[in-house]
N, C-alpha and C positions, 0 to 999 in steps of 0.2 A: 241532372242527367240530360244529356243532348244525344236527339236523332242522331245516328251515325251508320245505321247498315241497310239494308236490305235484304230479306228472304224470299226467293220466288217457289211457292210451293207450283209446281208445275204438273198438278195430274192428268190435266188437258194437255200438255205439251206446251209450245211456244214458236208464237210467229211472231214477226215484226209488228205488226198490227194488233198485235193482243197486248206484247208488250207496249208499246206507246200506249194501247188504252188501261191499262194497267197502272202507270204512271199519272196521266190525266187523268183517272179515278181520287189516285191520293192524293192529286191537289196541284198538278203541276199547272197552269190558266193555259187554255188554249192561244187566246192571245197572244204571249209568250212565244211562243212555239212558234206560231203565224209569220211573226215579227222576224223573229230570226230564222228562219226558215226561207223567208222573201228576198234574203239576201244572197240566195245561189244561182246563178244564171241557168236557171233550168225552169220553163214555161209548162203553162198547161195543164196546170193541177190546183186542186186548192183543199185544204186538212177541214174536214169535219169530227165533234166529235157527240154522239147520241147516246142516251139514255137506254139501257137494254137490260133486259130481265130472264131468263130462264129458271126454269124449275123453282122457283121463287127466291131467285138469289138476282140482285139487284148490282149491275155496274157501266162500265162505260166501254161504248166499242168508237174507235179509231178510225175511219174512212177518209183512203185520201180519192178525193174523185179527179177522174182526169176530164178533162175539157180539151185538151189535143191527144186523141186515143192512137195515135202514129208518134211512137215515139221512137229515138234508134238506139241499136247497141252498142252498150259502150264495152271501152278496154279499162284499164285499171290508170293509164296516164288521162284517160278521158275524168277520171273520176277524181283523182288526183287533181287534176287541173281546177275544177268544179269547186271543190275544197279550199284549192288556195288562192281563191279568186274570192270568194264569200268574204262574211263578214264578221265567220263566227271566231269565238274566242279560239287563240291557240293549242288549247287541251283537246276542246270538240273535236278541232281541226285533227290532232294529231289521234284523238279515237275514232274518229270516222273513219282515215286511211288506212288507220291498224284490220278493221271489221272488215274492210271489202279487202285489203290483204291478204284477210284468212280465206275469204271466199275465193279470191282468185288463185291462192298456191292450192286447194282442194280441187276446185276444176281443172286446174295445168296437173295436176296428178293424178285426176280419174282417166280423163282426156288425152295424157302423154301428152301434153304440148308446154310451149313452156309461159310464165306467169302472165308476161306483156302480151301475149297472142290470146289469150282467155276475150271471148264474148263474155258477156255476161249473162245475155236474154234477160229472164224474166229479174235476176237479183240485179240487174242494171236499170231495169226500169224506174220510171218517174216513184213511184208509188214506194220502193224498195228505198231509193235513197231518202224520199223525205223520210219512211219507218228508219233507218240508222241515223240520220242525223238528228231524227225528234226524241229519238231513246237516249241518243247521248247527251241532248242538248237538257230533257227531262231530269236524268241523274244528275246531273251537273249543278239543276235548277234544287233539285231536294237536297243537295248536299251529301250523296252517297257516295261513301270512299271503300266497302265494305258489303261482296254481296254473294250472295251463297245461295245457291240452288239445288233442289230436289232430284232425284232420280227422273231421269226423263222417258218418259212411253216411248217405244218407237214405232205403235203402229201395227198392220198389216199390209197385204193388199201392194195396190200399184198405184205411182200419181205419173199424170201426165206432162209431159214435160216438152222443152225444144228440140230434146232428141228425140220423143218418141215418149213410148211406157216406161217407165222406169222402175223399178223393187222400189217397197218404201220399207225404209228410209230412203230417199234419194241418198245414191252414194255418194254424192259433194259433202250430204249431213255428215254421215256416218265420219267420212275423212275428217272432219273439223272436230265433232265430237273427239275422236281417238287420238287426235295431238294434246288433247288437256286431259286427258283423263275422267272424264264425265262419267259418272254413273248412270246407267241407262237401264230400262227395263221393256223386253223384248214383249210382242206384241199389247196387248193391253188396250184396244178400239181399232176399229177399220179404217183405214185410209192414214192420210200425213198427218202423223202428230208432232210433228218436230221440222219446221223448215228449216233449209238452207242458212237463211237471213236471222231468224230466231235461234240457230245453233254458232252462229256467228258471233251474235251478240252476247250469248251466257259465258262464250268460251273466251270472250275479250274481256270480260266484266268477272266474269263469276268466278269462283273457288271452287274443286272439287278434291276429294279424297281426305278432305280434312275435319276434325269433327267442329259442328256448329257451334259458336261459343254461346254459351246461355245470352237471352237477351229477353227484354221486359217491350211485349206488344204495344205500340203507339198509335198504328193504325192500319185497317185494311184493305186492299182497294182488290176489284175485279177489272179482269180486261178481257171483252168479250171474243171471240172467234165470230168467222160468218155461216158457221156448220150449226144444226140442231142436231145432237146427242140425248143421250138417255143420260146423260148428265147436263149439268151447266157447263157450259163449252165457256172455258174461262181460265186464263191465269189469271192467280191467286199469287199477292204479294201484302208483305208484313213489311210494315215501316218501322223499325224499332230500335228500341234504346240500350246498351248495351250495359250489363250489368257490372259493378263495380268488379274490378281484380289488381289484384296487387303484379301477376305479371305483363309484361310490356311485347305488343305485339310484334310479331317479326315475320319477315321473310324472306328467299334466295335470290339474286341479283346476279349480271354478270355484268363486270365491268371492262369497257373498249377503252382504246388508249391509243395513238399515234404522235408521234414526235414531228414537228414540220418547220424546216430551219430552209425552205426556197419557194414561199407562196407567199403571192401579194398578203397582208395583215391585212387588208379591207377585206377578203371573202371571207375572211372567220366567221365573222357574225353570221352571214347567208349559211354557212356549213351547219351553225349550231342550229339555225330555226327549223333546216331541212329534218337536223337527227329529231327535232323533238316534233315536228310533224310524219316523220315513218316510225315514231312510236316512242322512241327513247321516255324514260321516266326522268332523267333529267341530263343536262348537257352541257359541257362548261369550257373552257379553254383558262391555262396557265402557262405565262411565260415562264421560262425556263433557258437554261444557257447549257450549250452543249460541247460539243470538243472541238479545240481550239479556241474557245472563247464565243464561240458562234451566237448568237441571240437567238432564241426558236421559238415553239410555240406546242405545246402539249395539248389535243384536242382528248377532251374526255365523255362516256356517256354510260349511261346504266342502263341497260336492259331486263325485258321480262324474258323468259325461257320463252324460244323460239325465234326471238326477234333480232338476233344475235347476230346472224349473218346477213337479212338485211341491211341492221347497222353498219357492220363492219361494211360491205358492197356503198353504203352511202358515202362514208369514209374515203373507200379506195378511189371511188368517180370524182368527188368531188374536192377531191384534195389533190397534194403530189405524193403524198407519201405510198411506199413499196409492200406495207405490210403493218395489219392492226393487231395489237395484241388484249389478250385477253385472259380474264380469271375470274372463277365464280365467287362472289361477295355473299355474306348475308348481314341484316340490318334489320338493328331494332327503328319501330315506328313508332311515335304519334299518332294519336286520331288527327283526323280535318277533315273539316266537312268548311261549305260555301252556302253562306245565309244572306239574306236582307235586312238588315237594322235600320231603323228611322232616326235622323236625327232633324235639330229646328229647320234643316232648308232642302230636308228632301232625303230619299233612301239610298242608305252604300250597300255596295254587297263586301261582305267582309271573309276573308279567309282566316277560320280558328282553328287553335291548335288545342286538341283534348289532349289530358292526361287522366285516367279513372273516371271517363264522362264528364272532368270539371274544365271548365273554359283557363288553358292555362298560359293564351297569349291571343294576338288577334289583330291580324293584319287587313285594313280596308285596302280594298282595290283603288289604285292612285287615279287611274282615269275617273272614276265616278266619285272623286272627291274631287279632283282637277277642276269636273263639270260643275259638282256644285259652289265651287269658291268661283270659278268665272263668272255664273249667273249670277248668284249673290252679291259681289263685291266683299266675301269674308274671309279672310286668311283662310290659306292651304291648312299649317297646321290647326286650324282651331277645328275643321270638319273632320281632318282626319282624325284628332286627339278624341273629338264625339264620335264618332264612329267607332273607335274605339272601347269606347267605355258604353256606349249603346250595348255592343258584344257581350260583355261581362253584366250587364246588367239586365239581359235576357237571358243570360244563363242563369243568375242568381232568382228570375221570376220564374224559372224551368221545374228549377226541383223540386 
């Protein structure tokens, strides 16, 4: 059996900073994090992560400290830009813009303004984005494809905010929570139990209204808050292993589609990387021949609910074409998760493919075989074919 999910039991609620230390708890290396975190053109901070205990429950809290305490607000292309300037993997990239996406269509909807005009203030700060890019970069790092979350407290009371007082939940929450469906549980502790940023993240990541699929505990991490409670001020997250079933998981898709028979064929590529950095799950182009004999170009992508019309808006700017169309898909899945295997000249990370938690294919990442046959002097294939079979022979020491 192979790690494959995530459960955040959330009876504290959930901030960015809990979540990242939640993740560092179960093992994700700071280091890690640091590394690629340094590669955003954004100064002035640096990620700590410390040892913290309450009520006798022992885990890890998140601190990013800032060292330039003047920092400015950004817009969603500030952030945007930020992202595809880094250095992180494409997926990150394309989770990161998806999470401040959410944040910025809830604020352009509380606020009446529209998405590109959104301040960010506080969820644009230094602090906010190293917490979404360490949450993604952390999942990414454990291999979660698969994550489900608890009823969420919402609180009493007032938090203070750039406007002013604001009801808690801040209404940016509440708006993001209500586009997925999140099950929430009305007051339950005084003050924010549920940020902005933390409501962002579950509702990018998470599952709600669906039942939990049985799953076999693997491990538990805490992640602290900076409040003292009459509780352990803490999310709580289960690393676990997902129990044998014979059926195959699934779920609802909408697929975009345009025909383009009078655009240079060199912007394709830039079209597809843009769909699969505003979120697309995946993004492809096929030649195809149209009337008259025309030569064309068929751009395609998948979406999650809600992302739909973005896509389509990335489509209509950055193409010539008049009109995307569209229909809701659904699709059977595979597991995958993304691991580390060692082979004689150094580690791949490898992308496998489950089928009833058995390893039942498993693809190394070509750059970090690339790297180790340059350093080496050893054939491409012979790293990648270990890499490979590393995969399968961690799974076979798993179960």
């Amino acid at each position: 059996m192979t790690v494959t999910g995530l459960y955040l039991d959330a009876y504290s609620g959930v901030s960015g900073d809990m979540f990242l230390g939640v993740l560092l708890d179960l093992g994700v290396p700071l280091s890690h994090l640091s590394e690629q975190l340094g590669s955003l053109s954004v100064s002035g901070w640096r990620l700590e992560a410390e040892t913290a205990s309450q009520h006798g429950i022992t885990g890890t809290r998140a601190k990013v400290v800032l060292e330039e305490t003047q920092q400015p607000h950004r817009h969603l292309s500030d952030i945007r830009a930020i992202i595809a300037n880094s250095g992180l993997a494409p997926q990150v990239k394309a989770d990161v813009v998806a999470v401040f996406r959410r944040l910025a269509e809830a604020e352009a909807k509380v606020h009446g303004t529209g998405v590109e005009e959104v301040h960010f203030h506080e969820v644009g700060a230094v602090d906010a984005i190293v917490d979404i890019v360490g949450v993604c970069l952390g999942l990414r790092y454990l291999g979660i494809q698969q994550l489900a979350c608890s009823p969420l407290p919402l609180g009493t009371g007032f938090v203070k905010a750039a406007h002013g007082l604001l009801p808690v939940p801040a209404p940016a929450t509440l708006e993001i929570l209500s586009t997925v469906g999140a099950s929430v549980l009305p007051g339950k502790g005084e003050g924010e139990m549920v940020t902005p940023t933390g409501a962002a993240l579950v509702a990018h990541f998470g599952r709600f209204g669906n039942a939990t699929p049985a799953i076999r505990p693997h491990r538990t991490g805490y992640g602290f808050g900076t409040r003292e409670l009459p509780w352990p001020n803490a999310l709580r997250a289960i690393l676990a292993r997902h129990a044998p079933t014979d059926s195959l998981d699934s779920d609802e898709t909408t697929l975009l589609e345009c025909n383009i028979d009078d655009m240079n064929p060199e912007l394709v590529p830039y079209v597809v990387e843009r769909l699969l950095e505003q979120g697309a799950l995946d993004a492809w182009s096929t030649p195809i021949g149209m009337k008259k004999g025309r030569p064309a170009i068929m751009l395609s992508a998948l979406a999650t609910a809600g992302e739909e019309a973005n896509l389509a808006r990335t489509l209509l700017v950055e193409t010539t074409t008049l009109g995307v169309r569209y229909s809701p898909w659904k699709r059977f899945k595979a597991g995958r998760e993304s691991r580390t295997v060692q082979t004689p000249w150094g580690g791949v990370r490898v992308k496998v493919k489950l089928l009833r938690g058995a390893v039942a294919g498993a693809a190394p990442e070509y750059e970090d075989c690339a790297r180790l046959a340059r350093d080496t002097g050893t054939p491409l294939r012979e790293v990648y074919d270990a890499a490979a079979h590393a995969a399968r022979e961690d799974d076979a020491s798993d179960t």
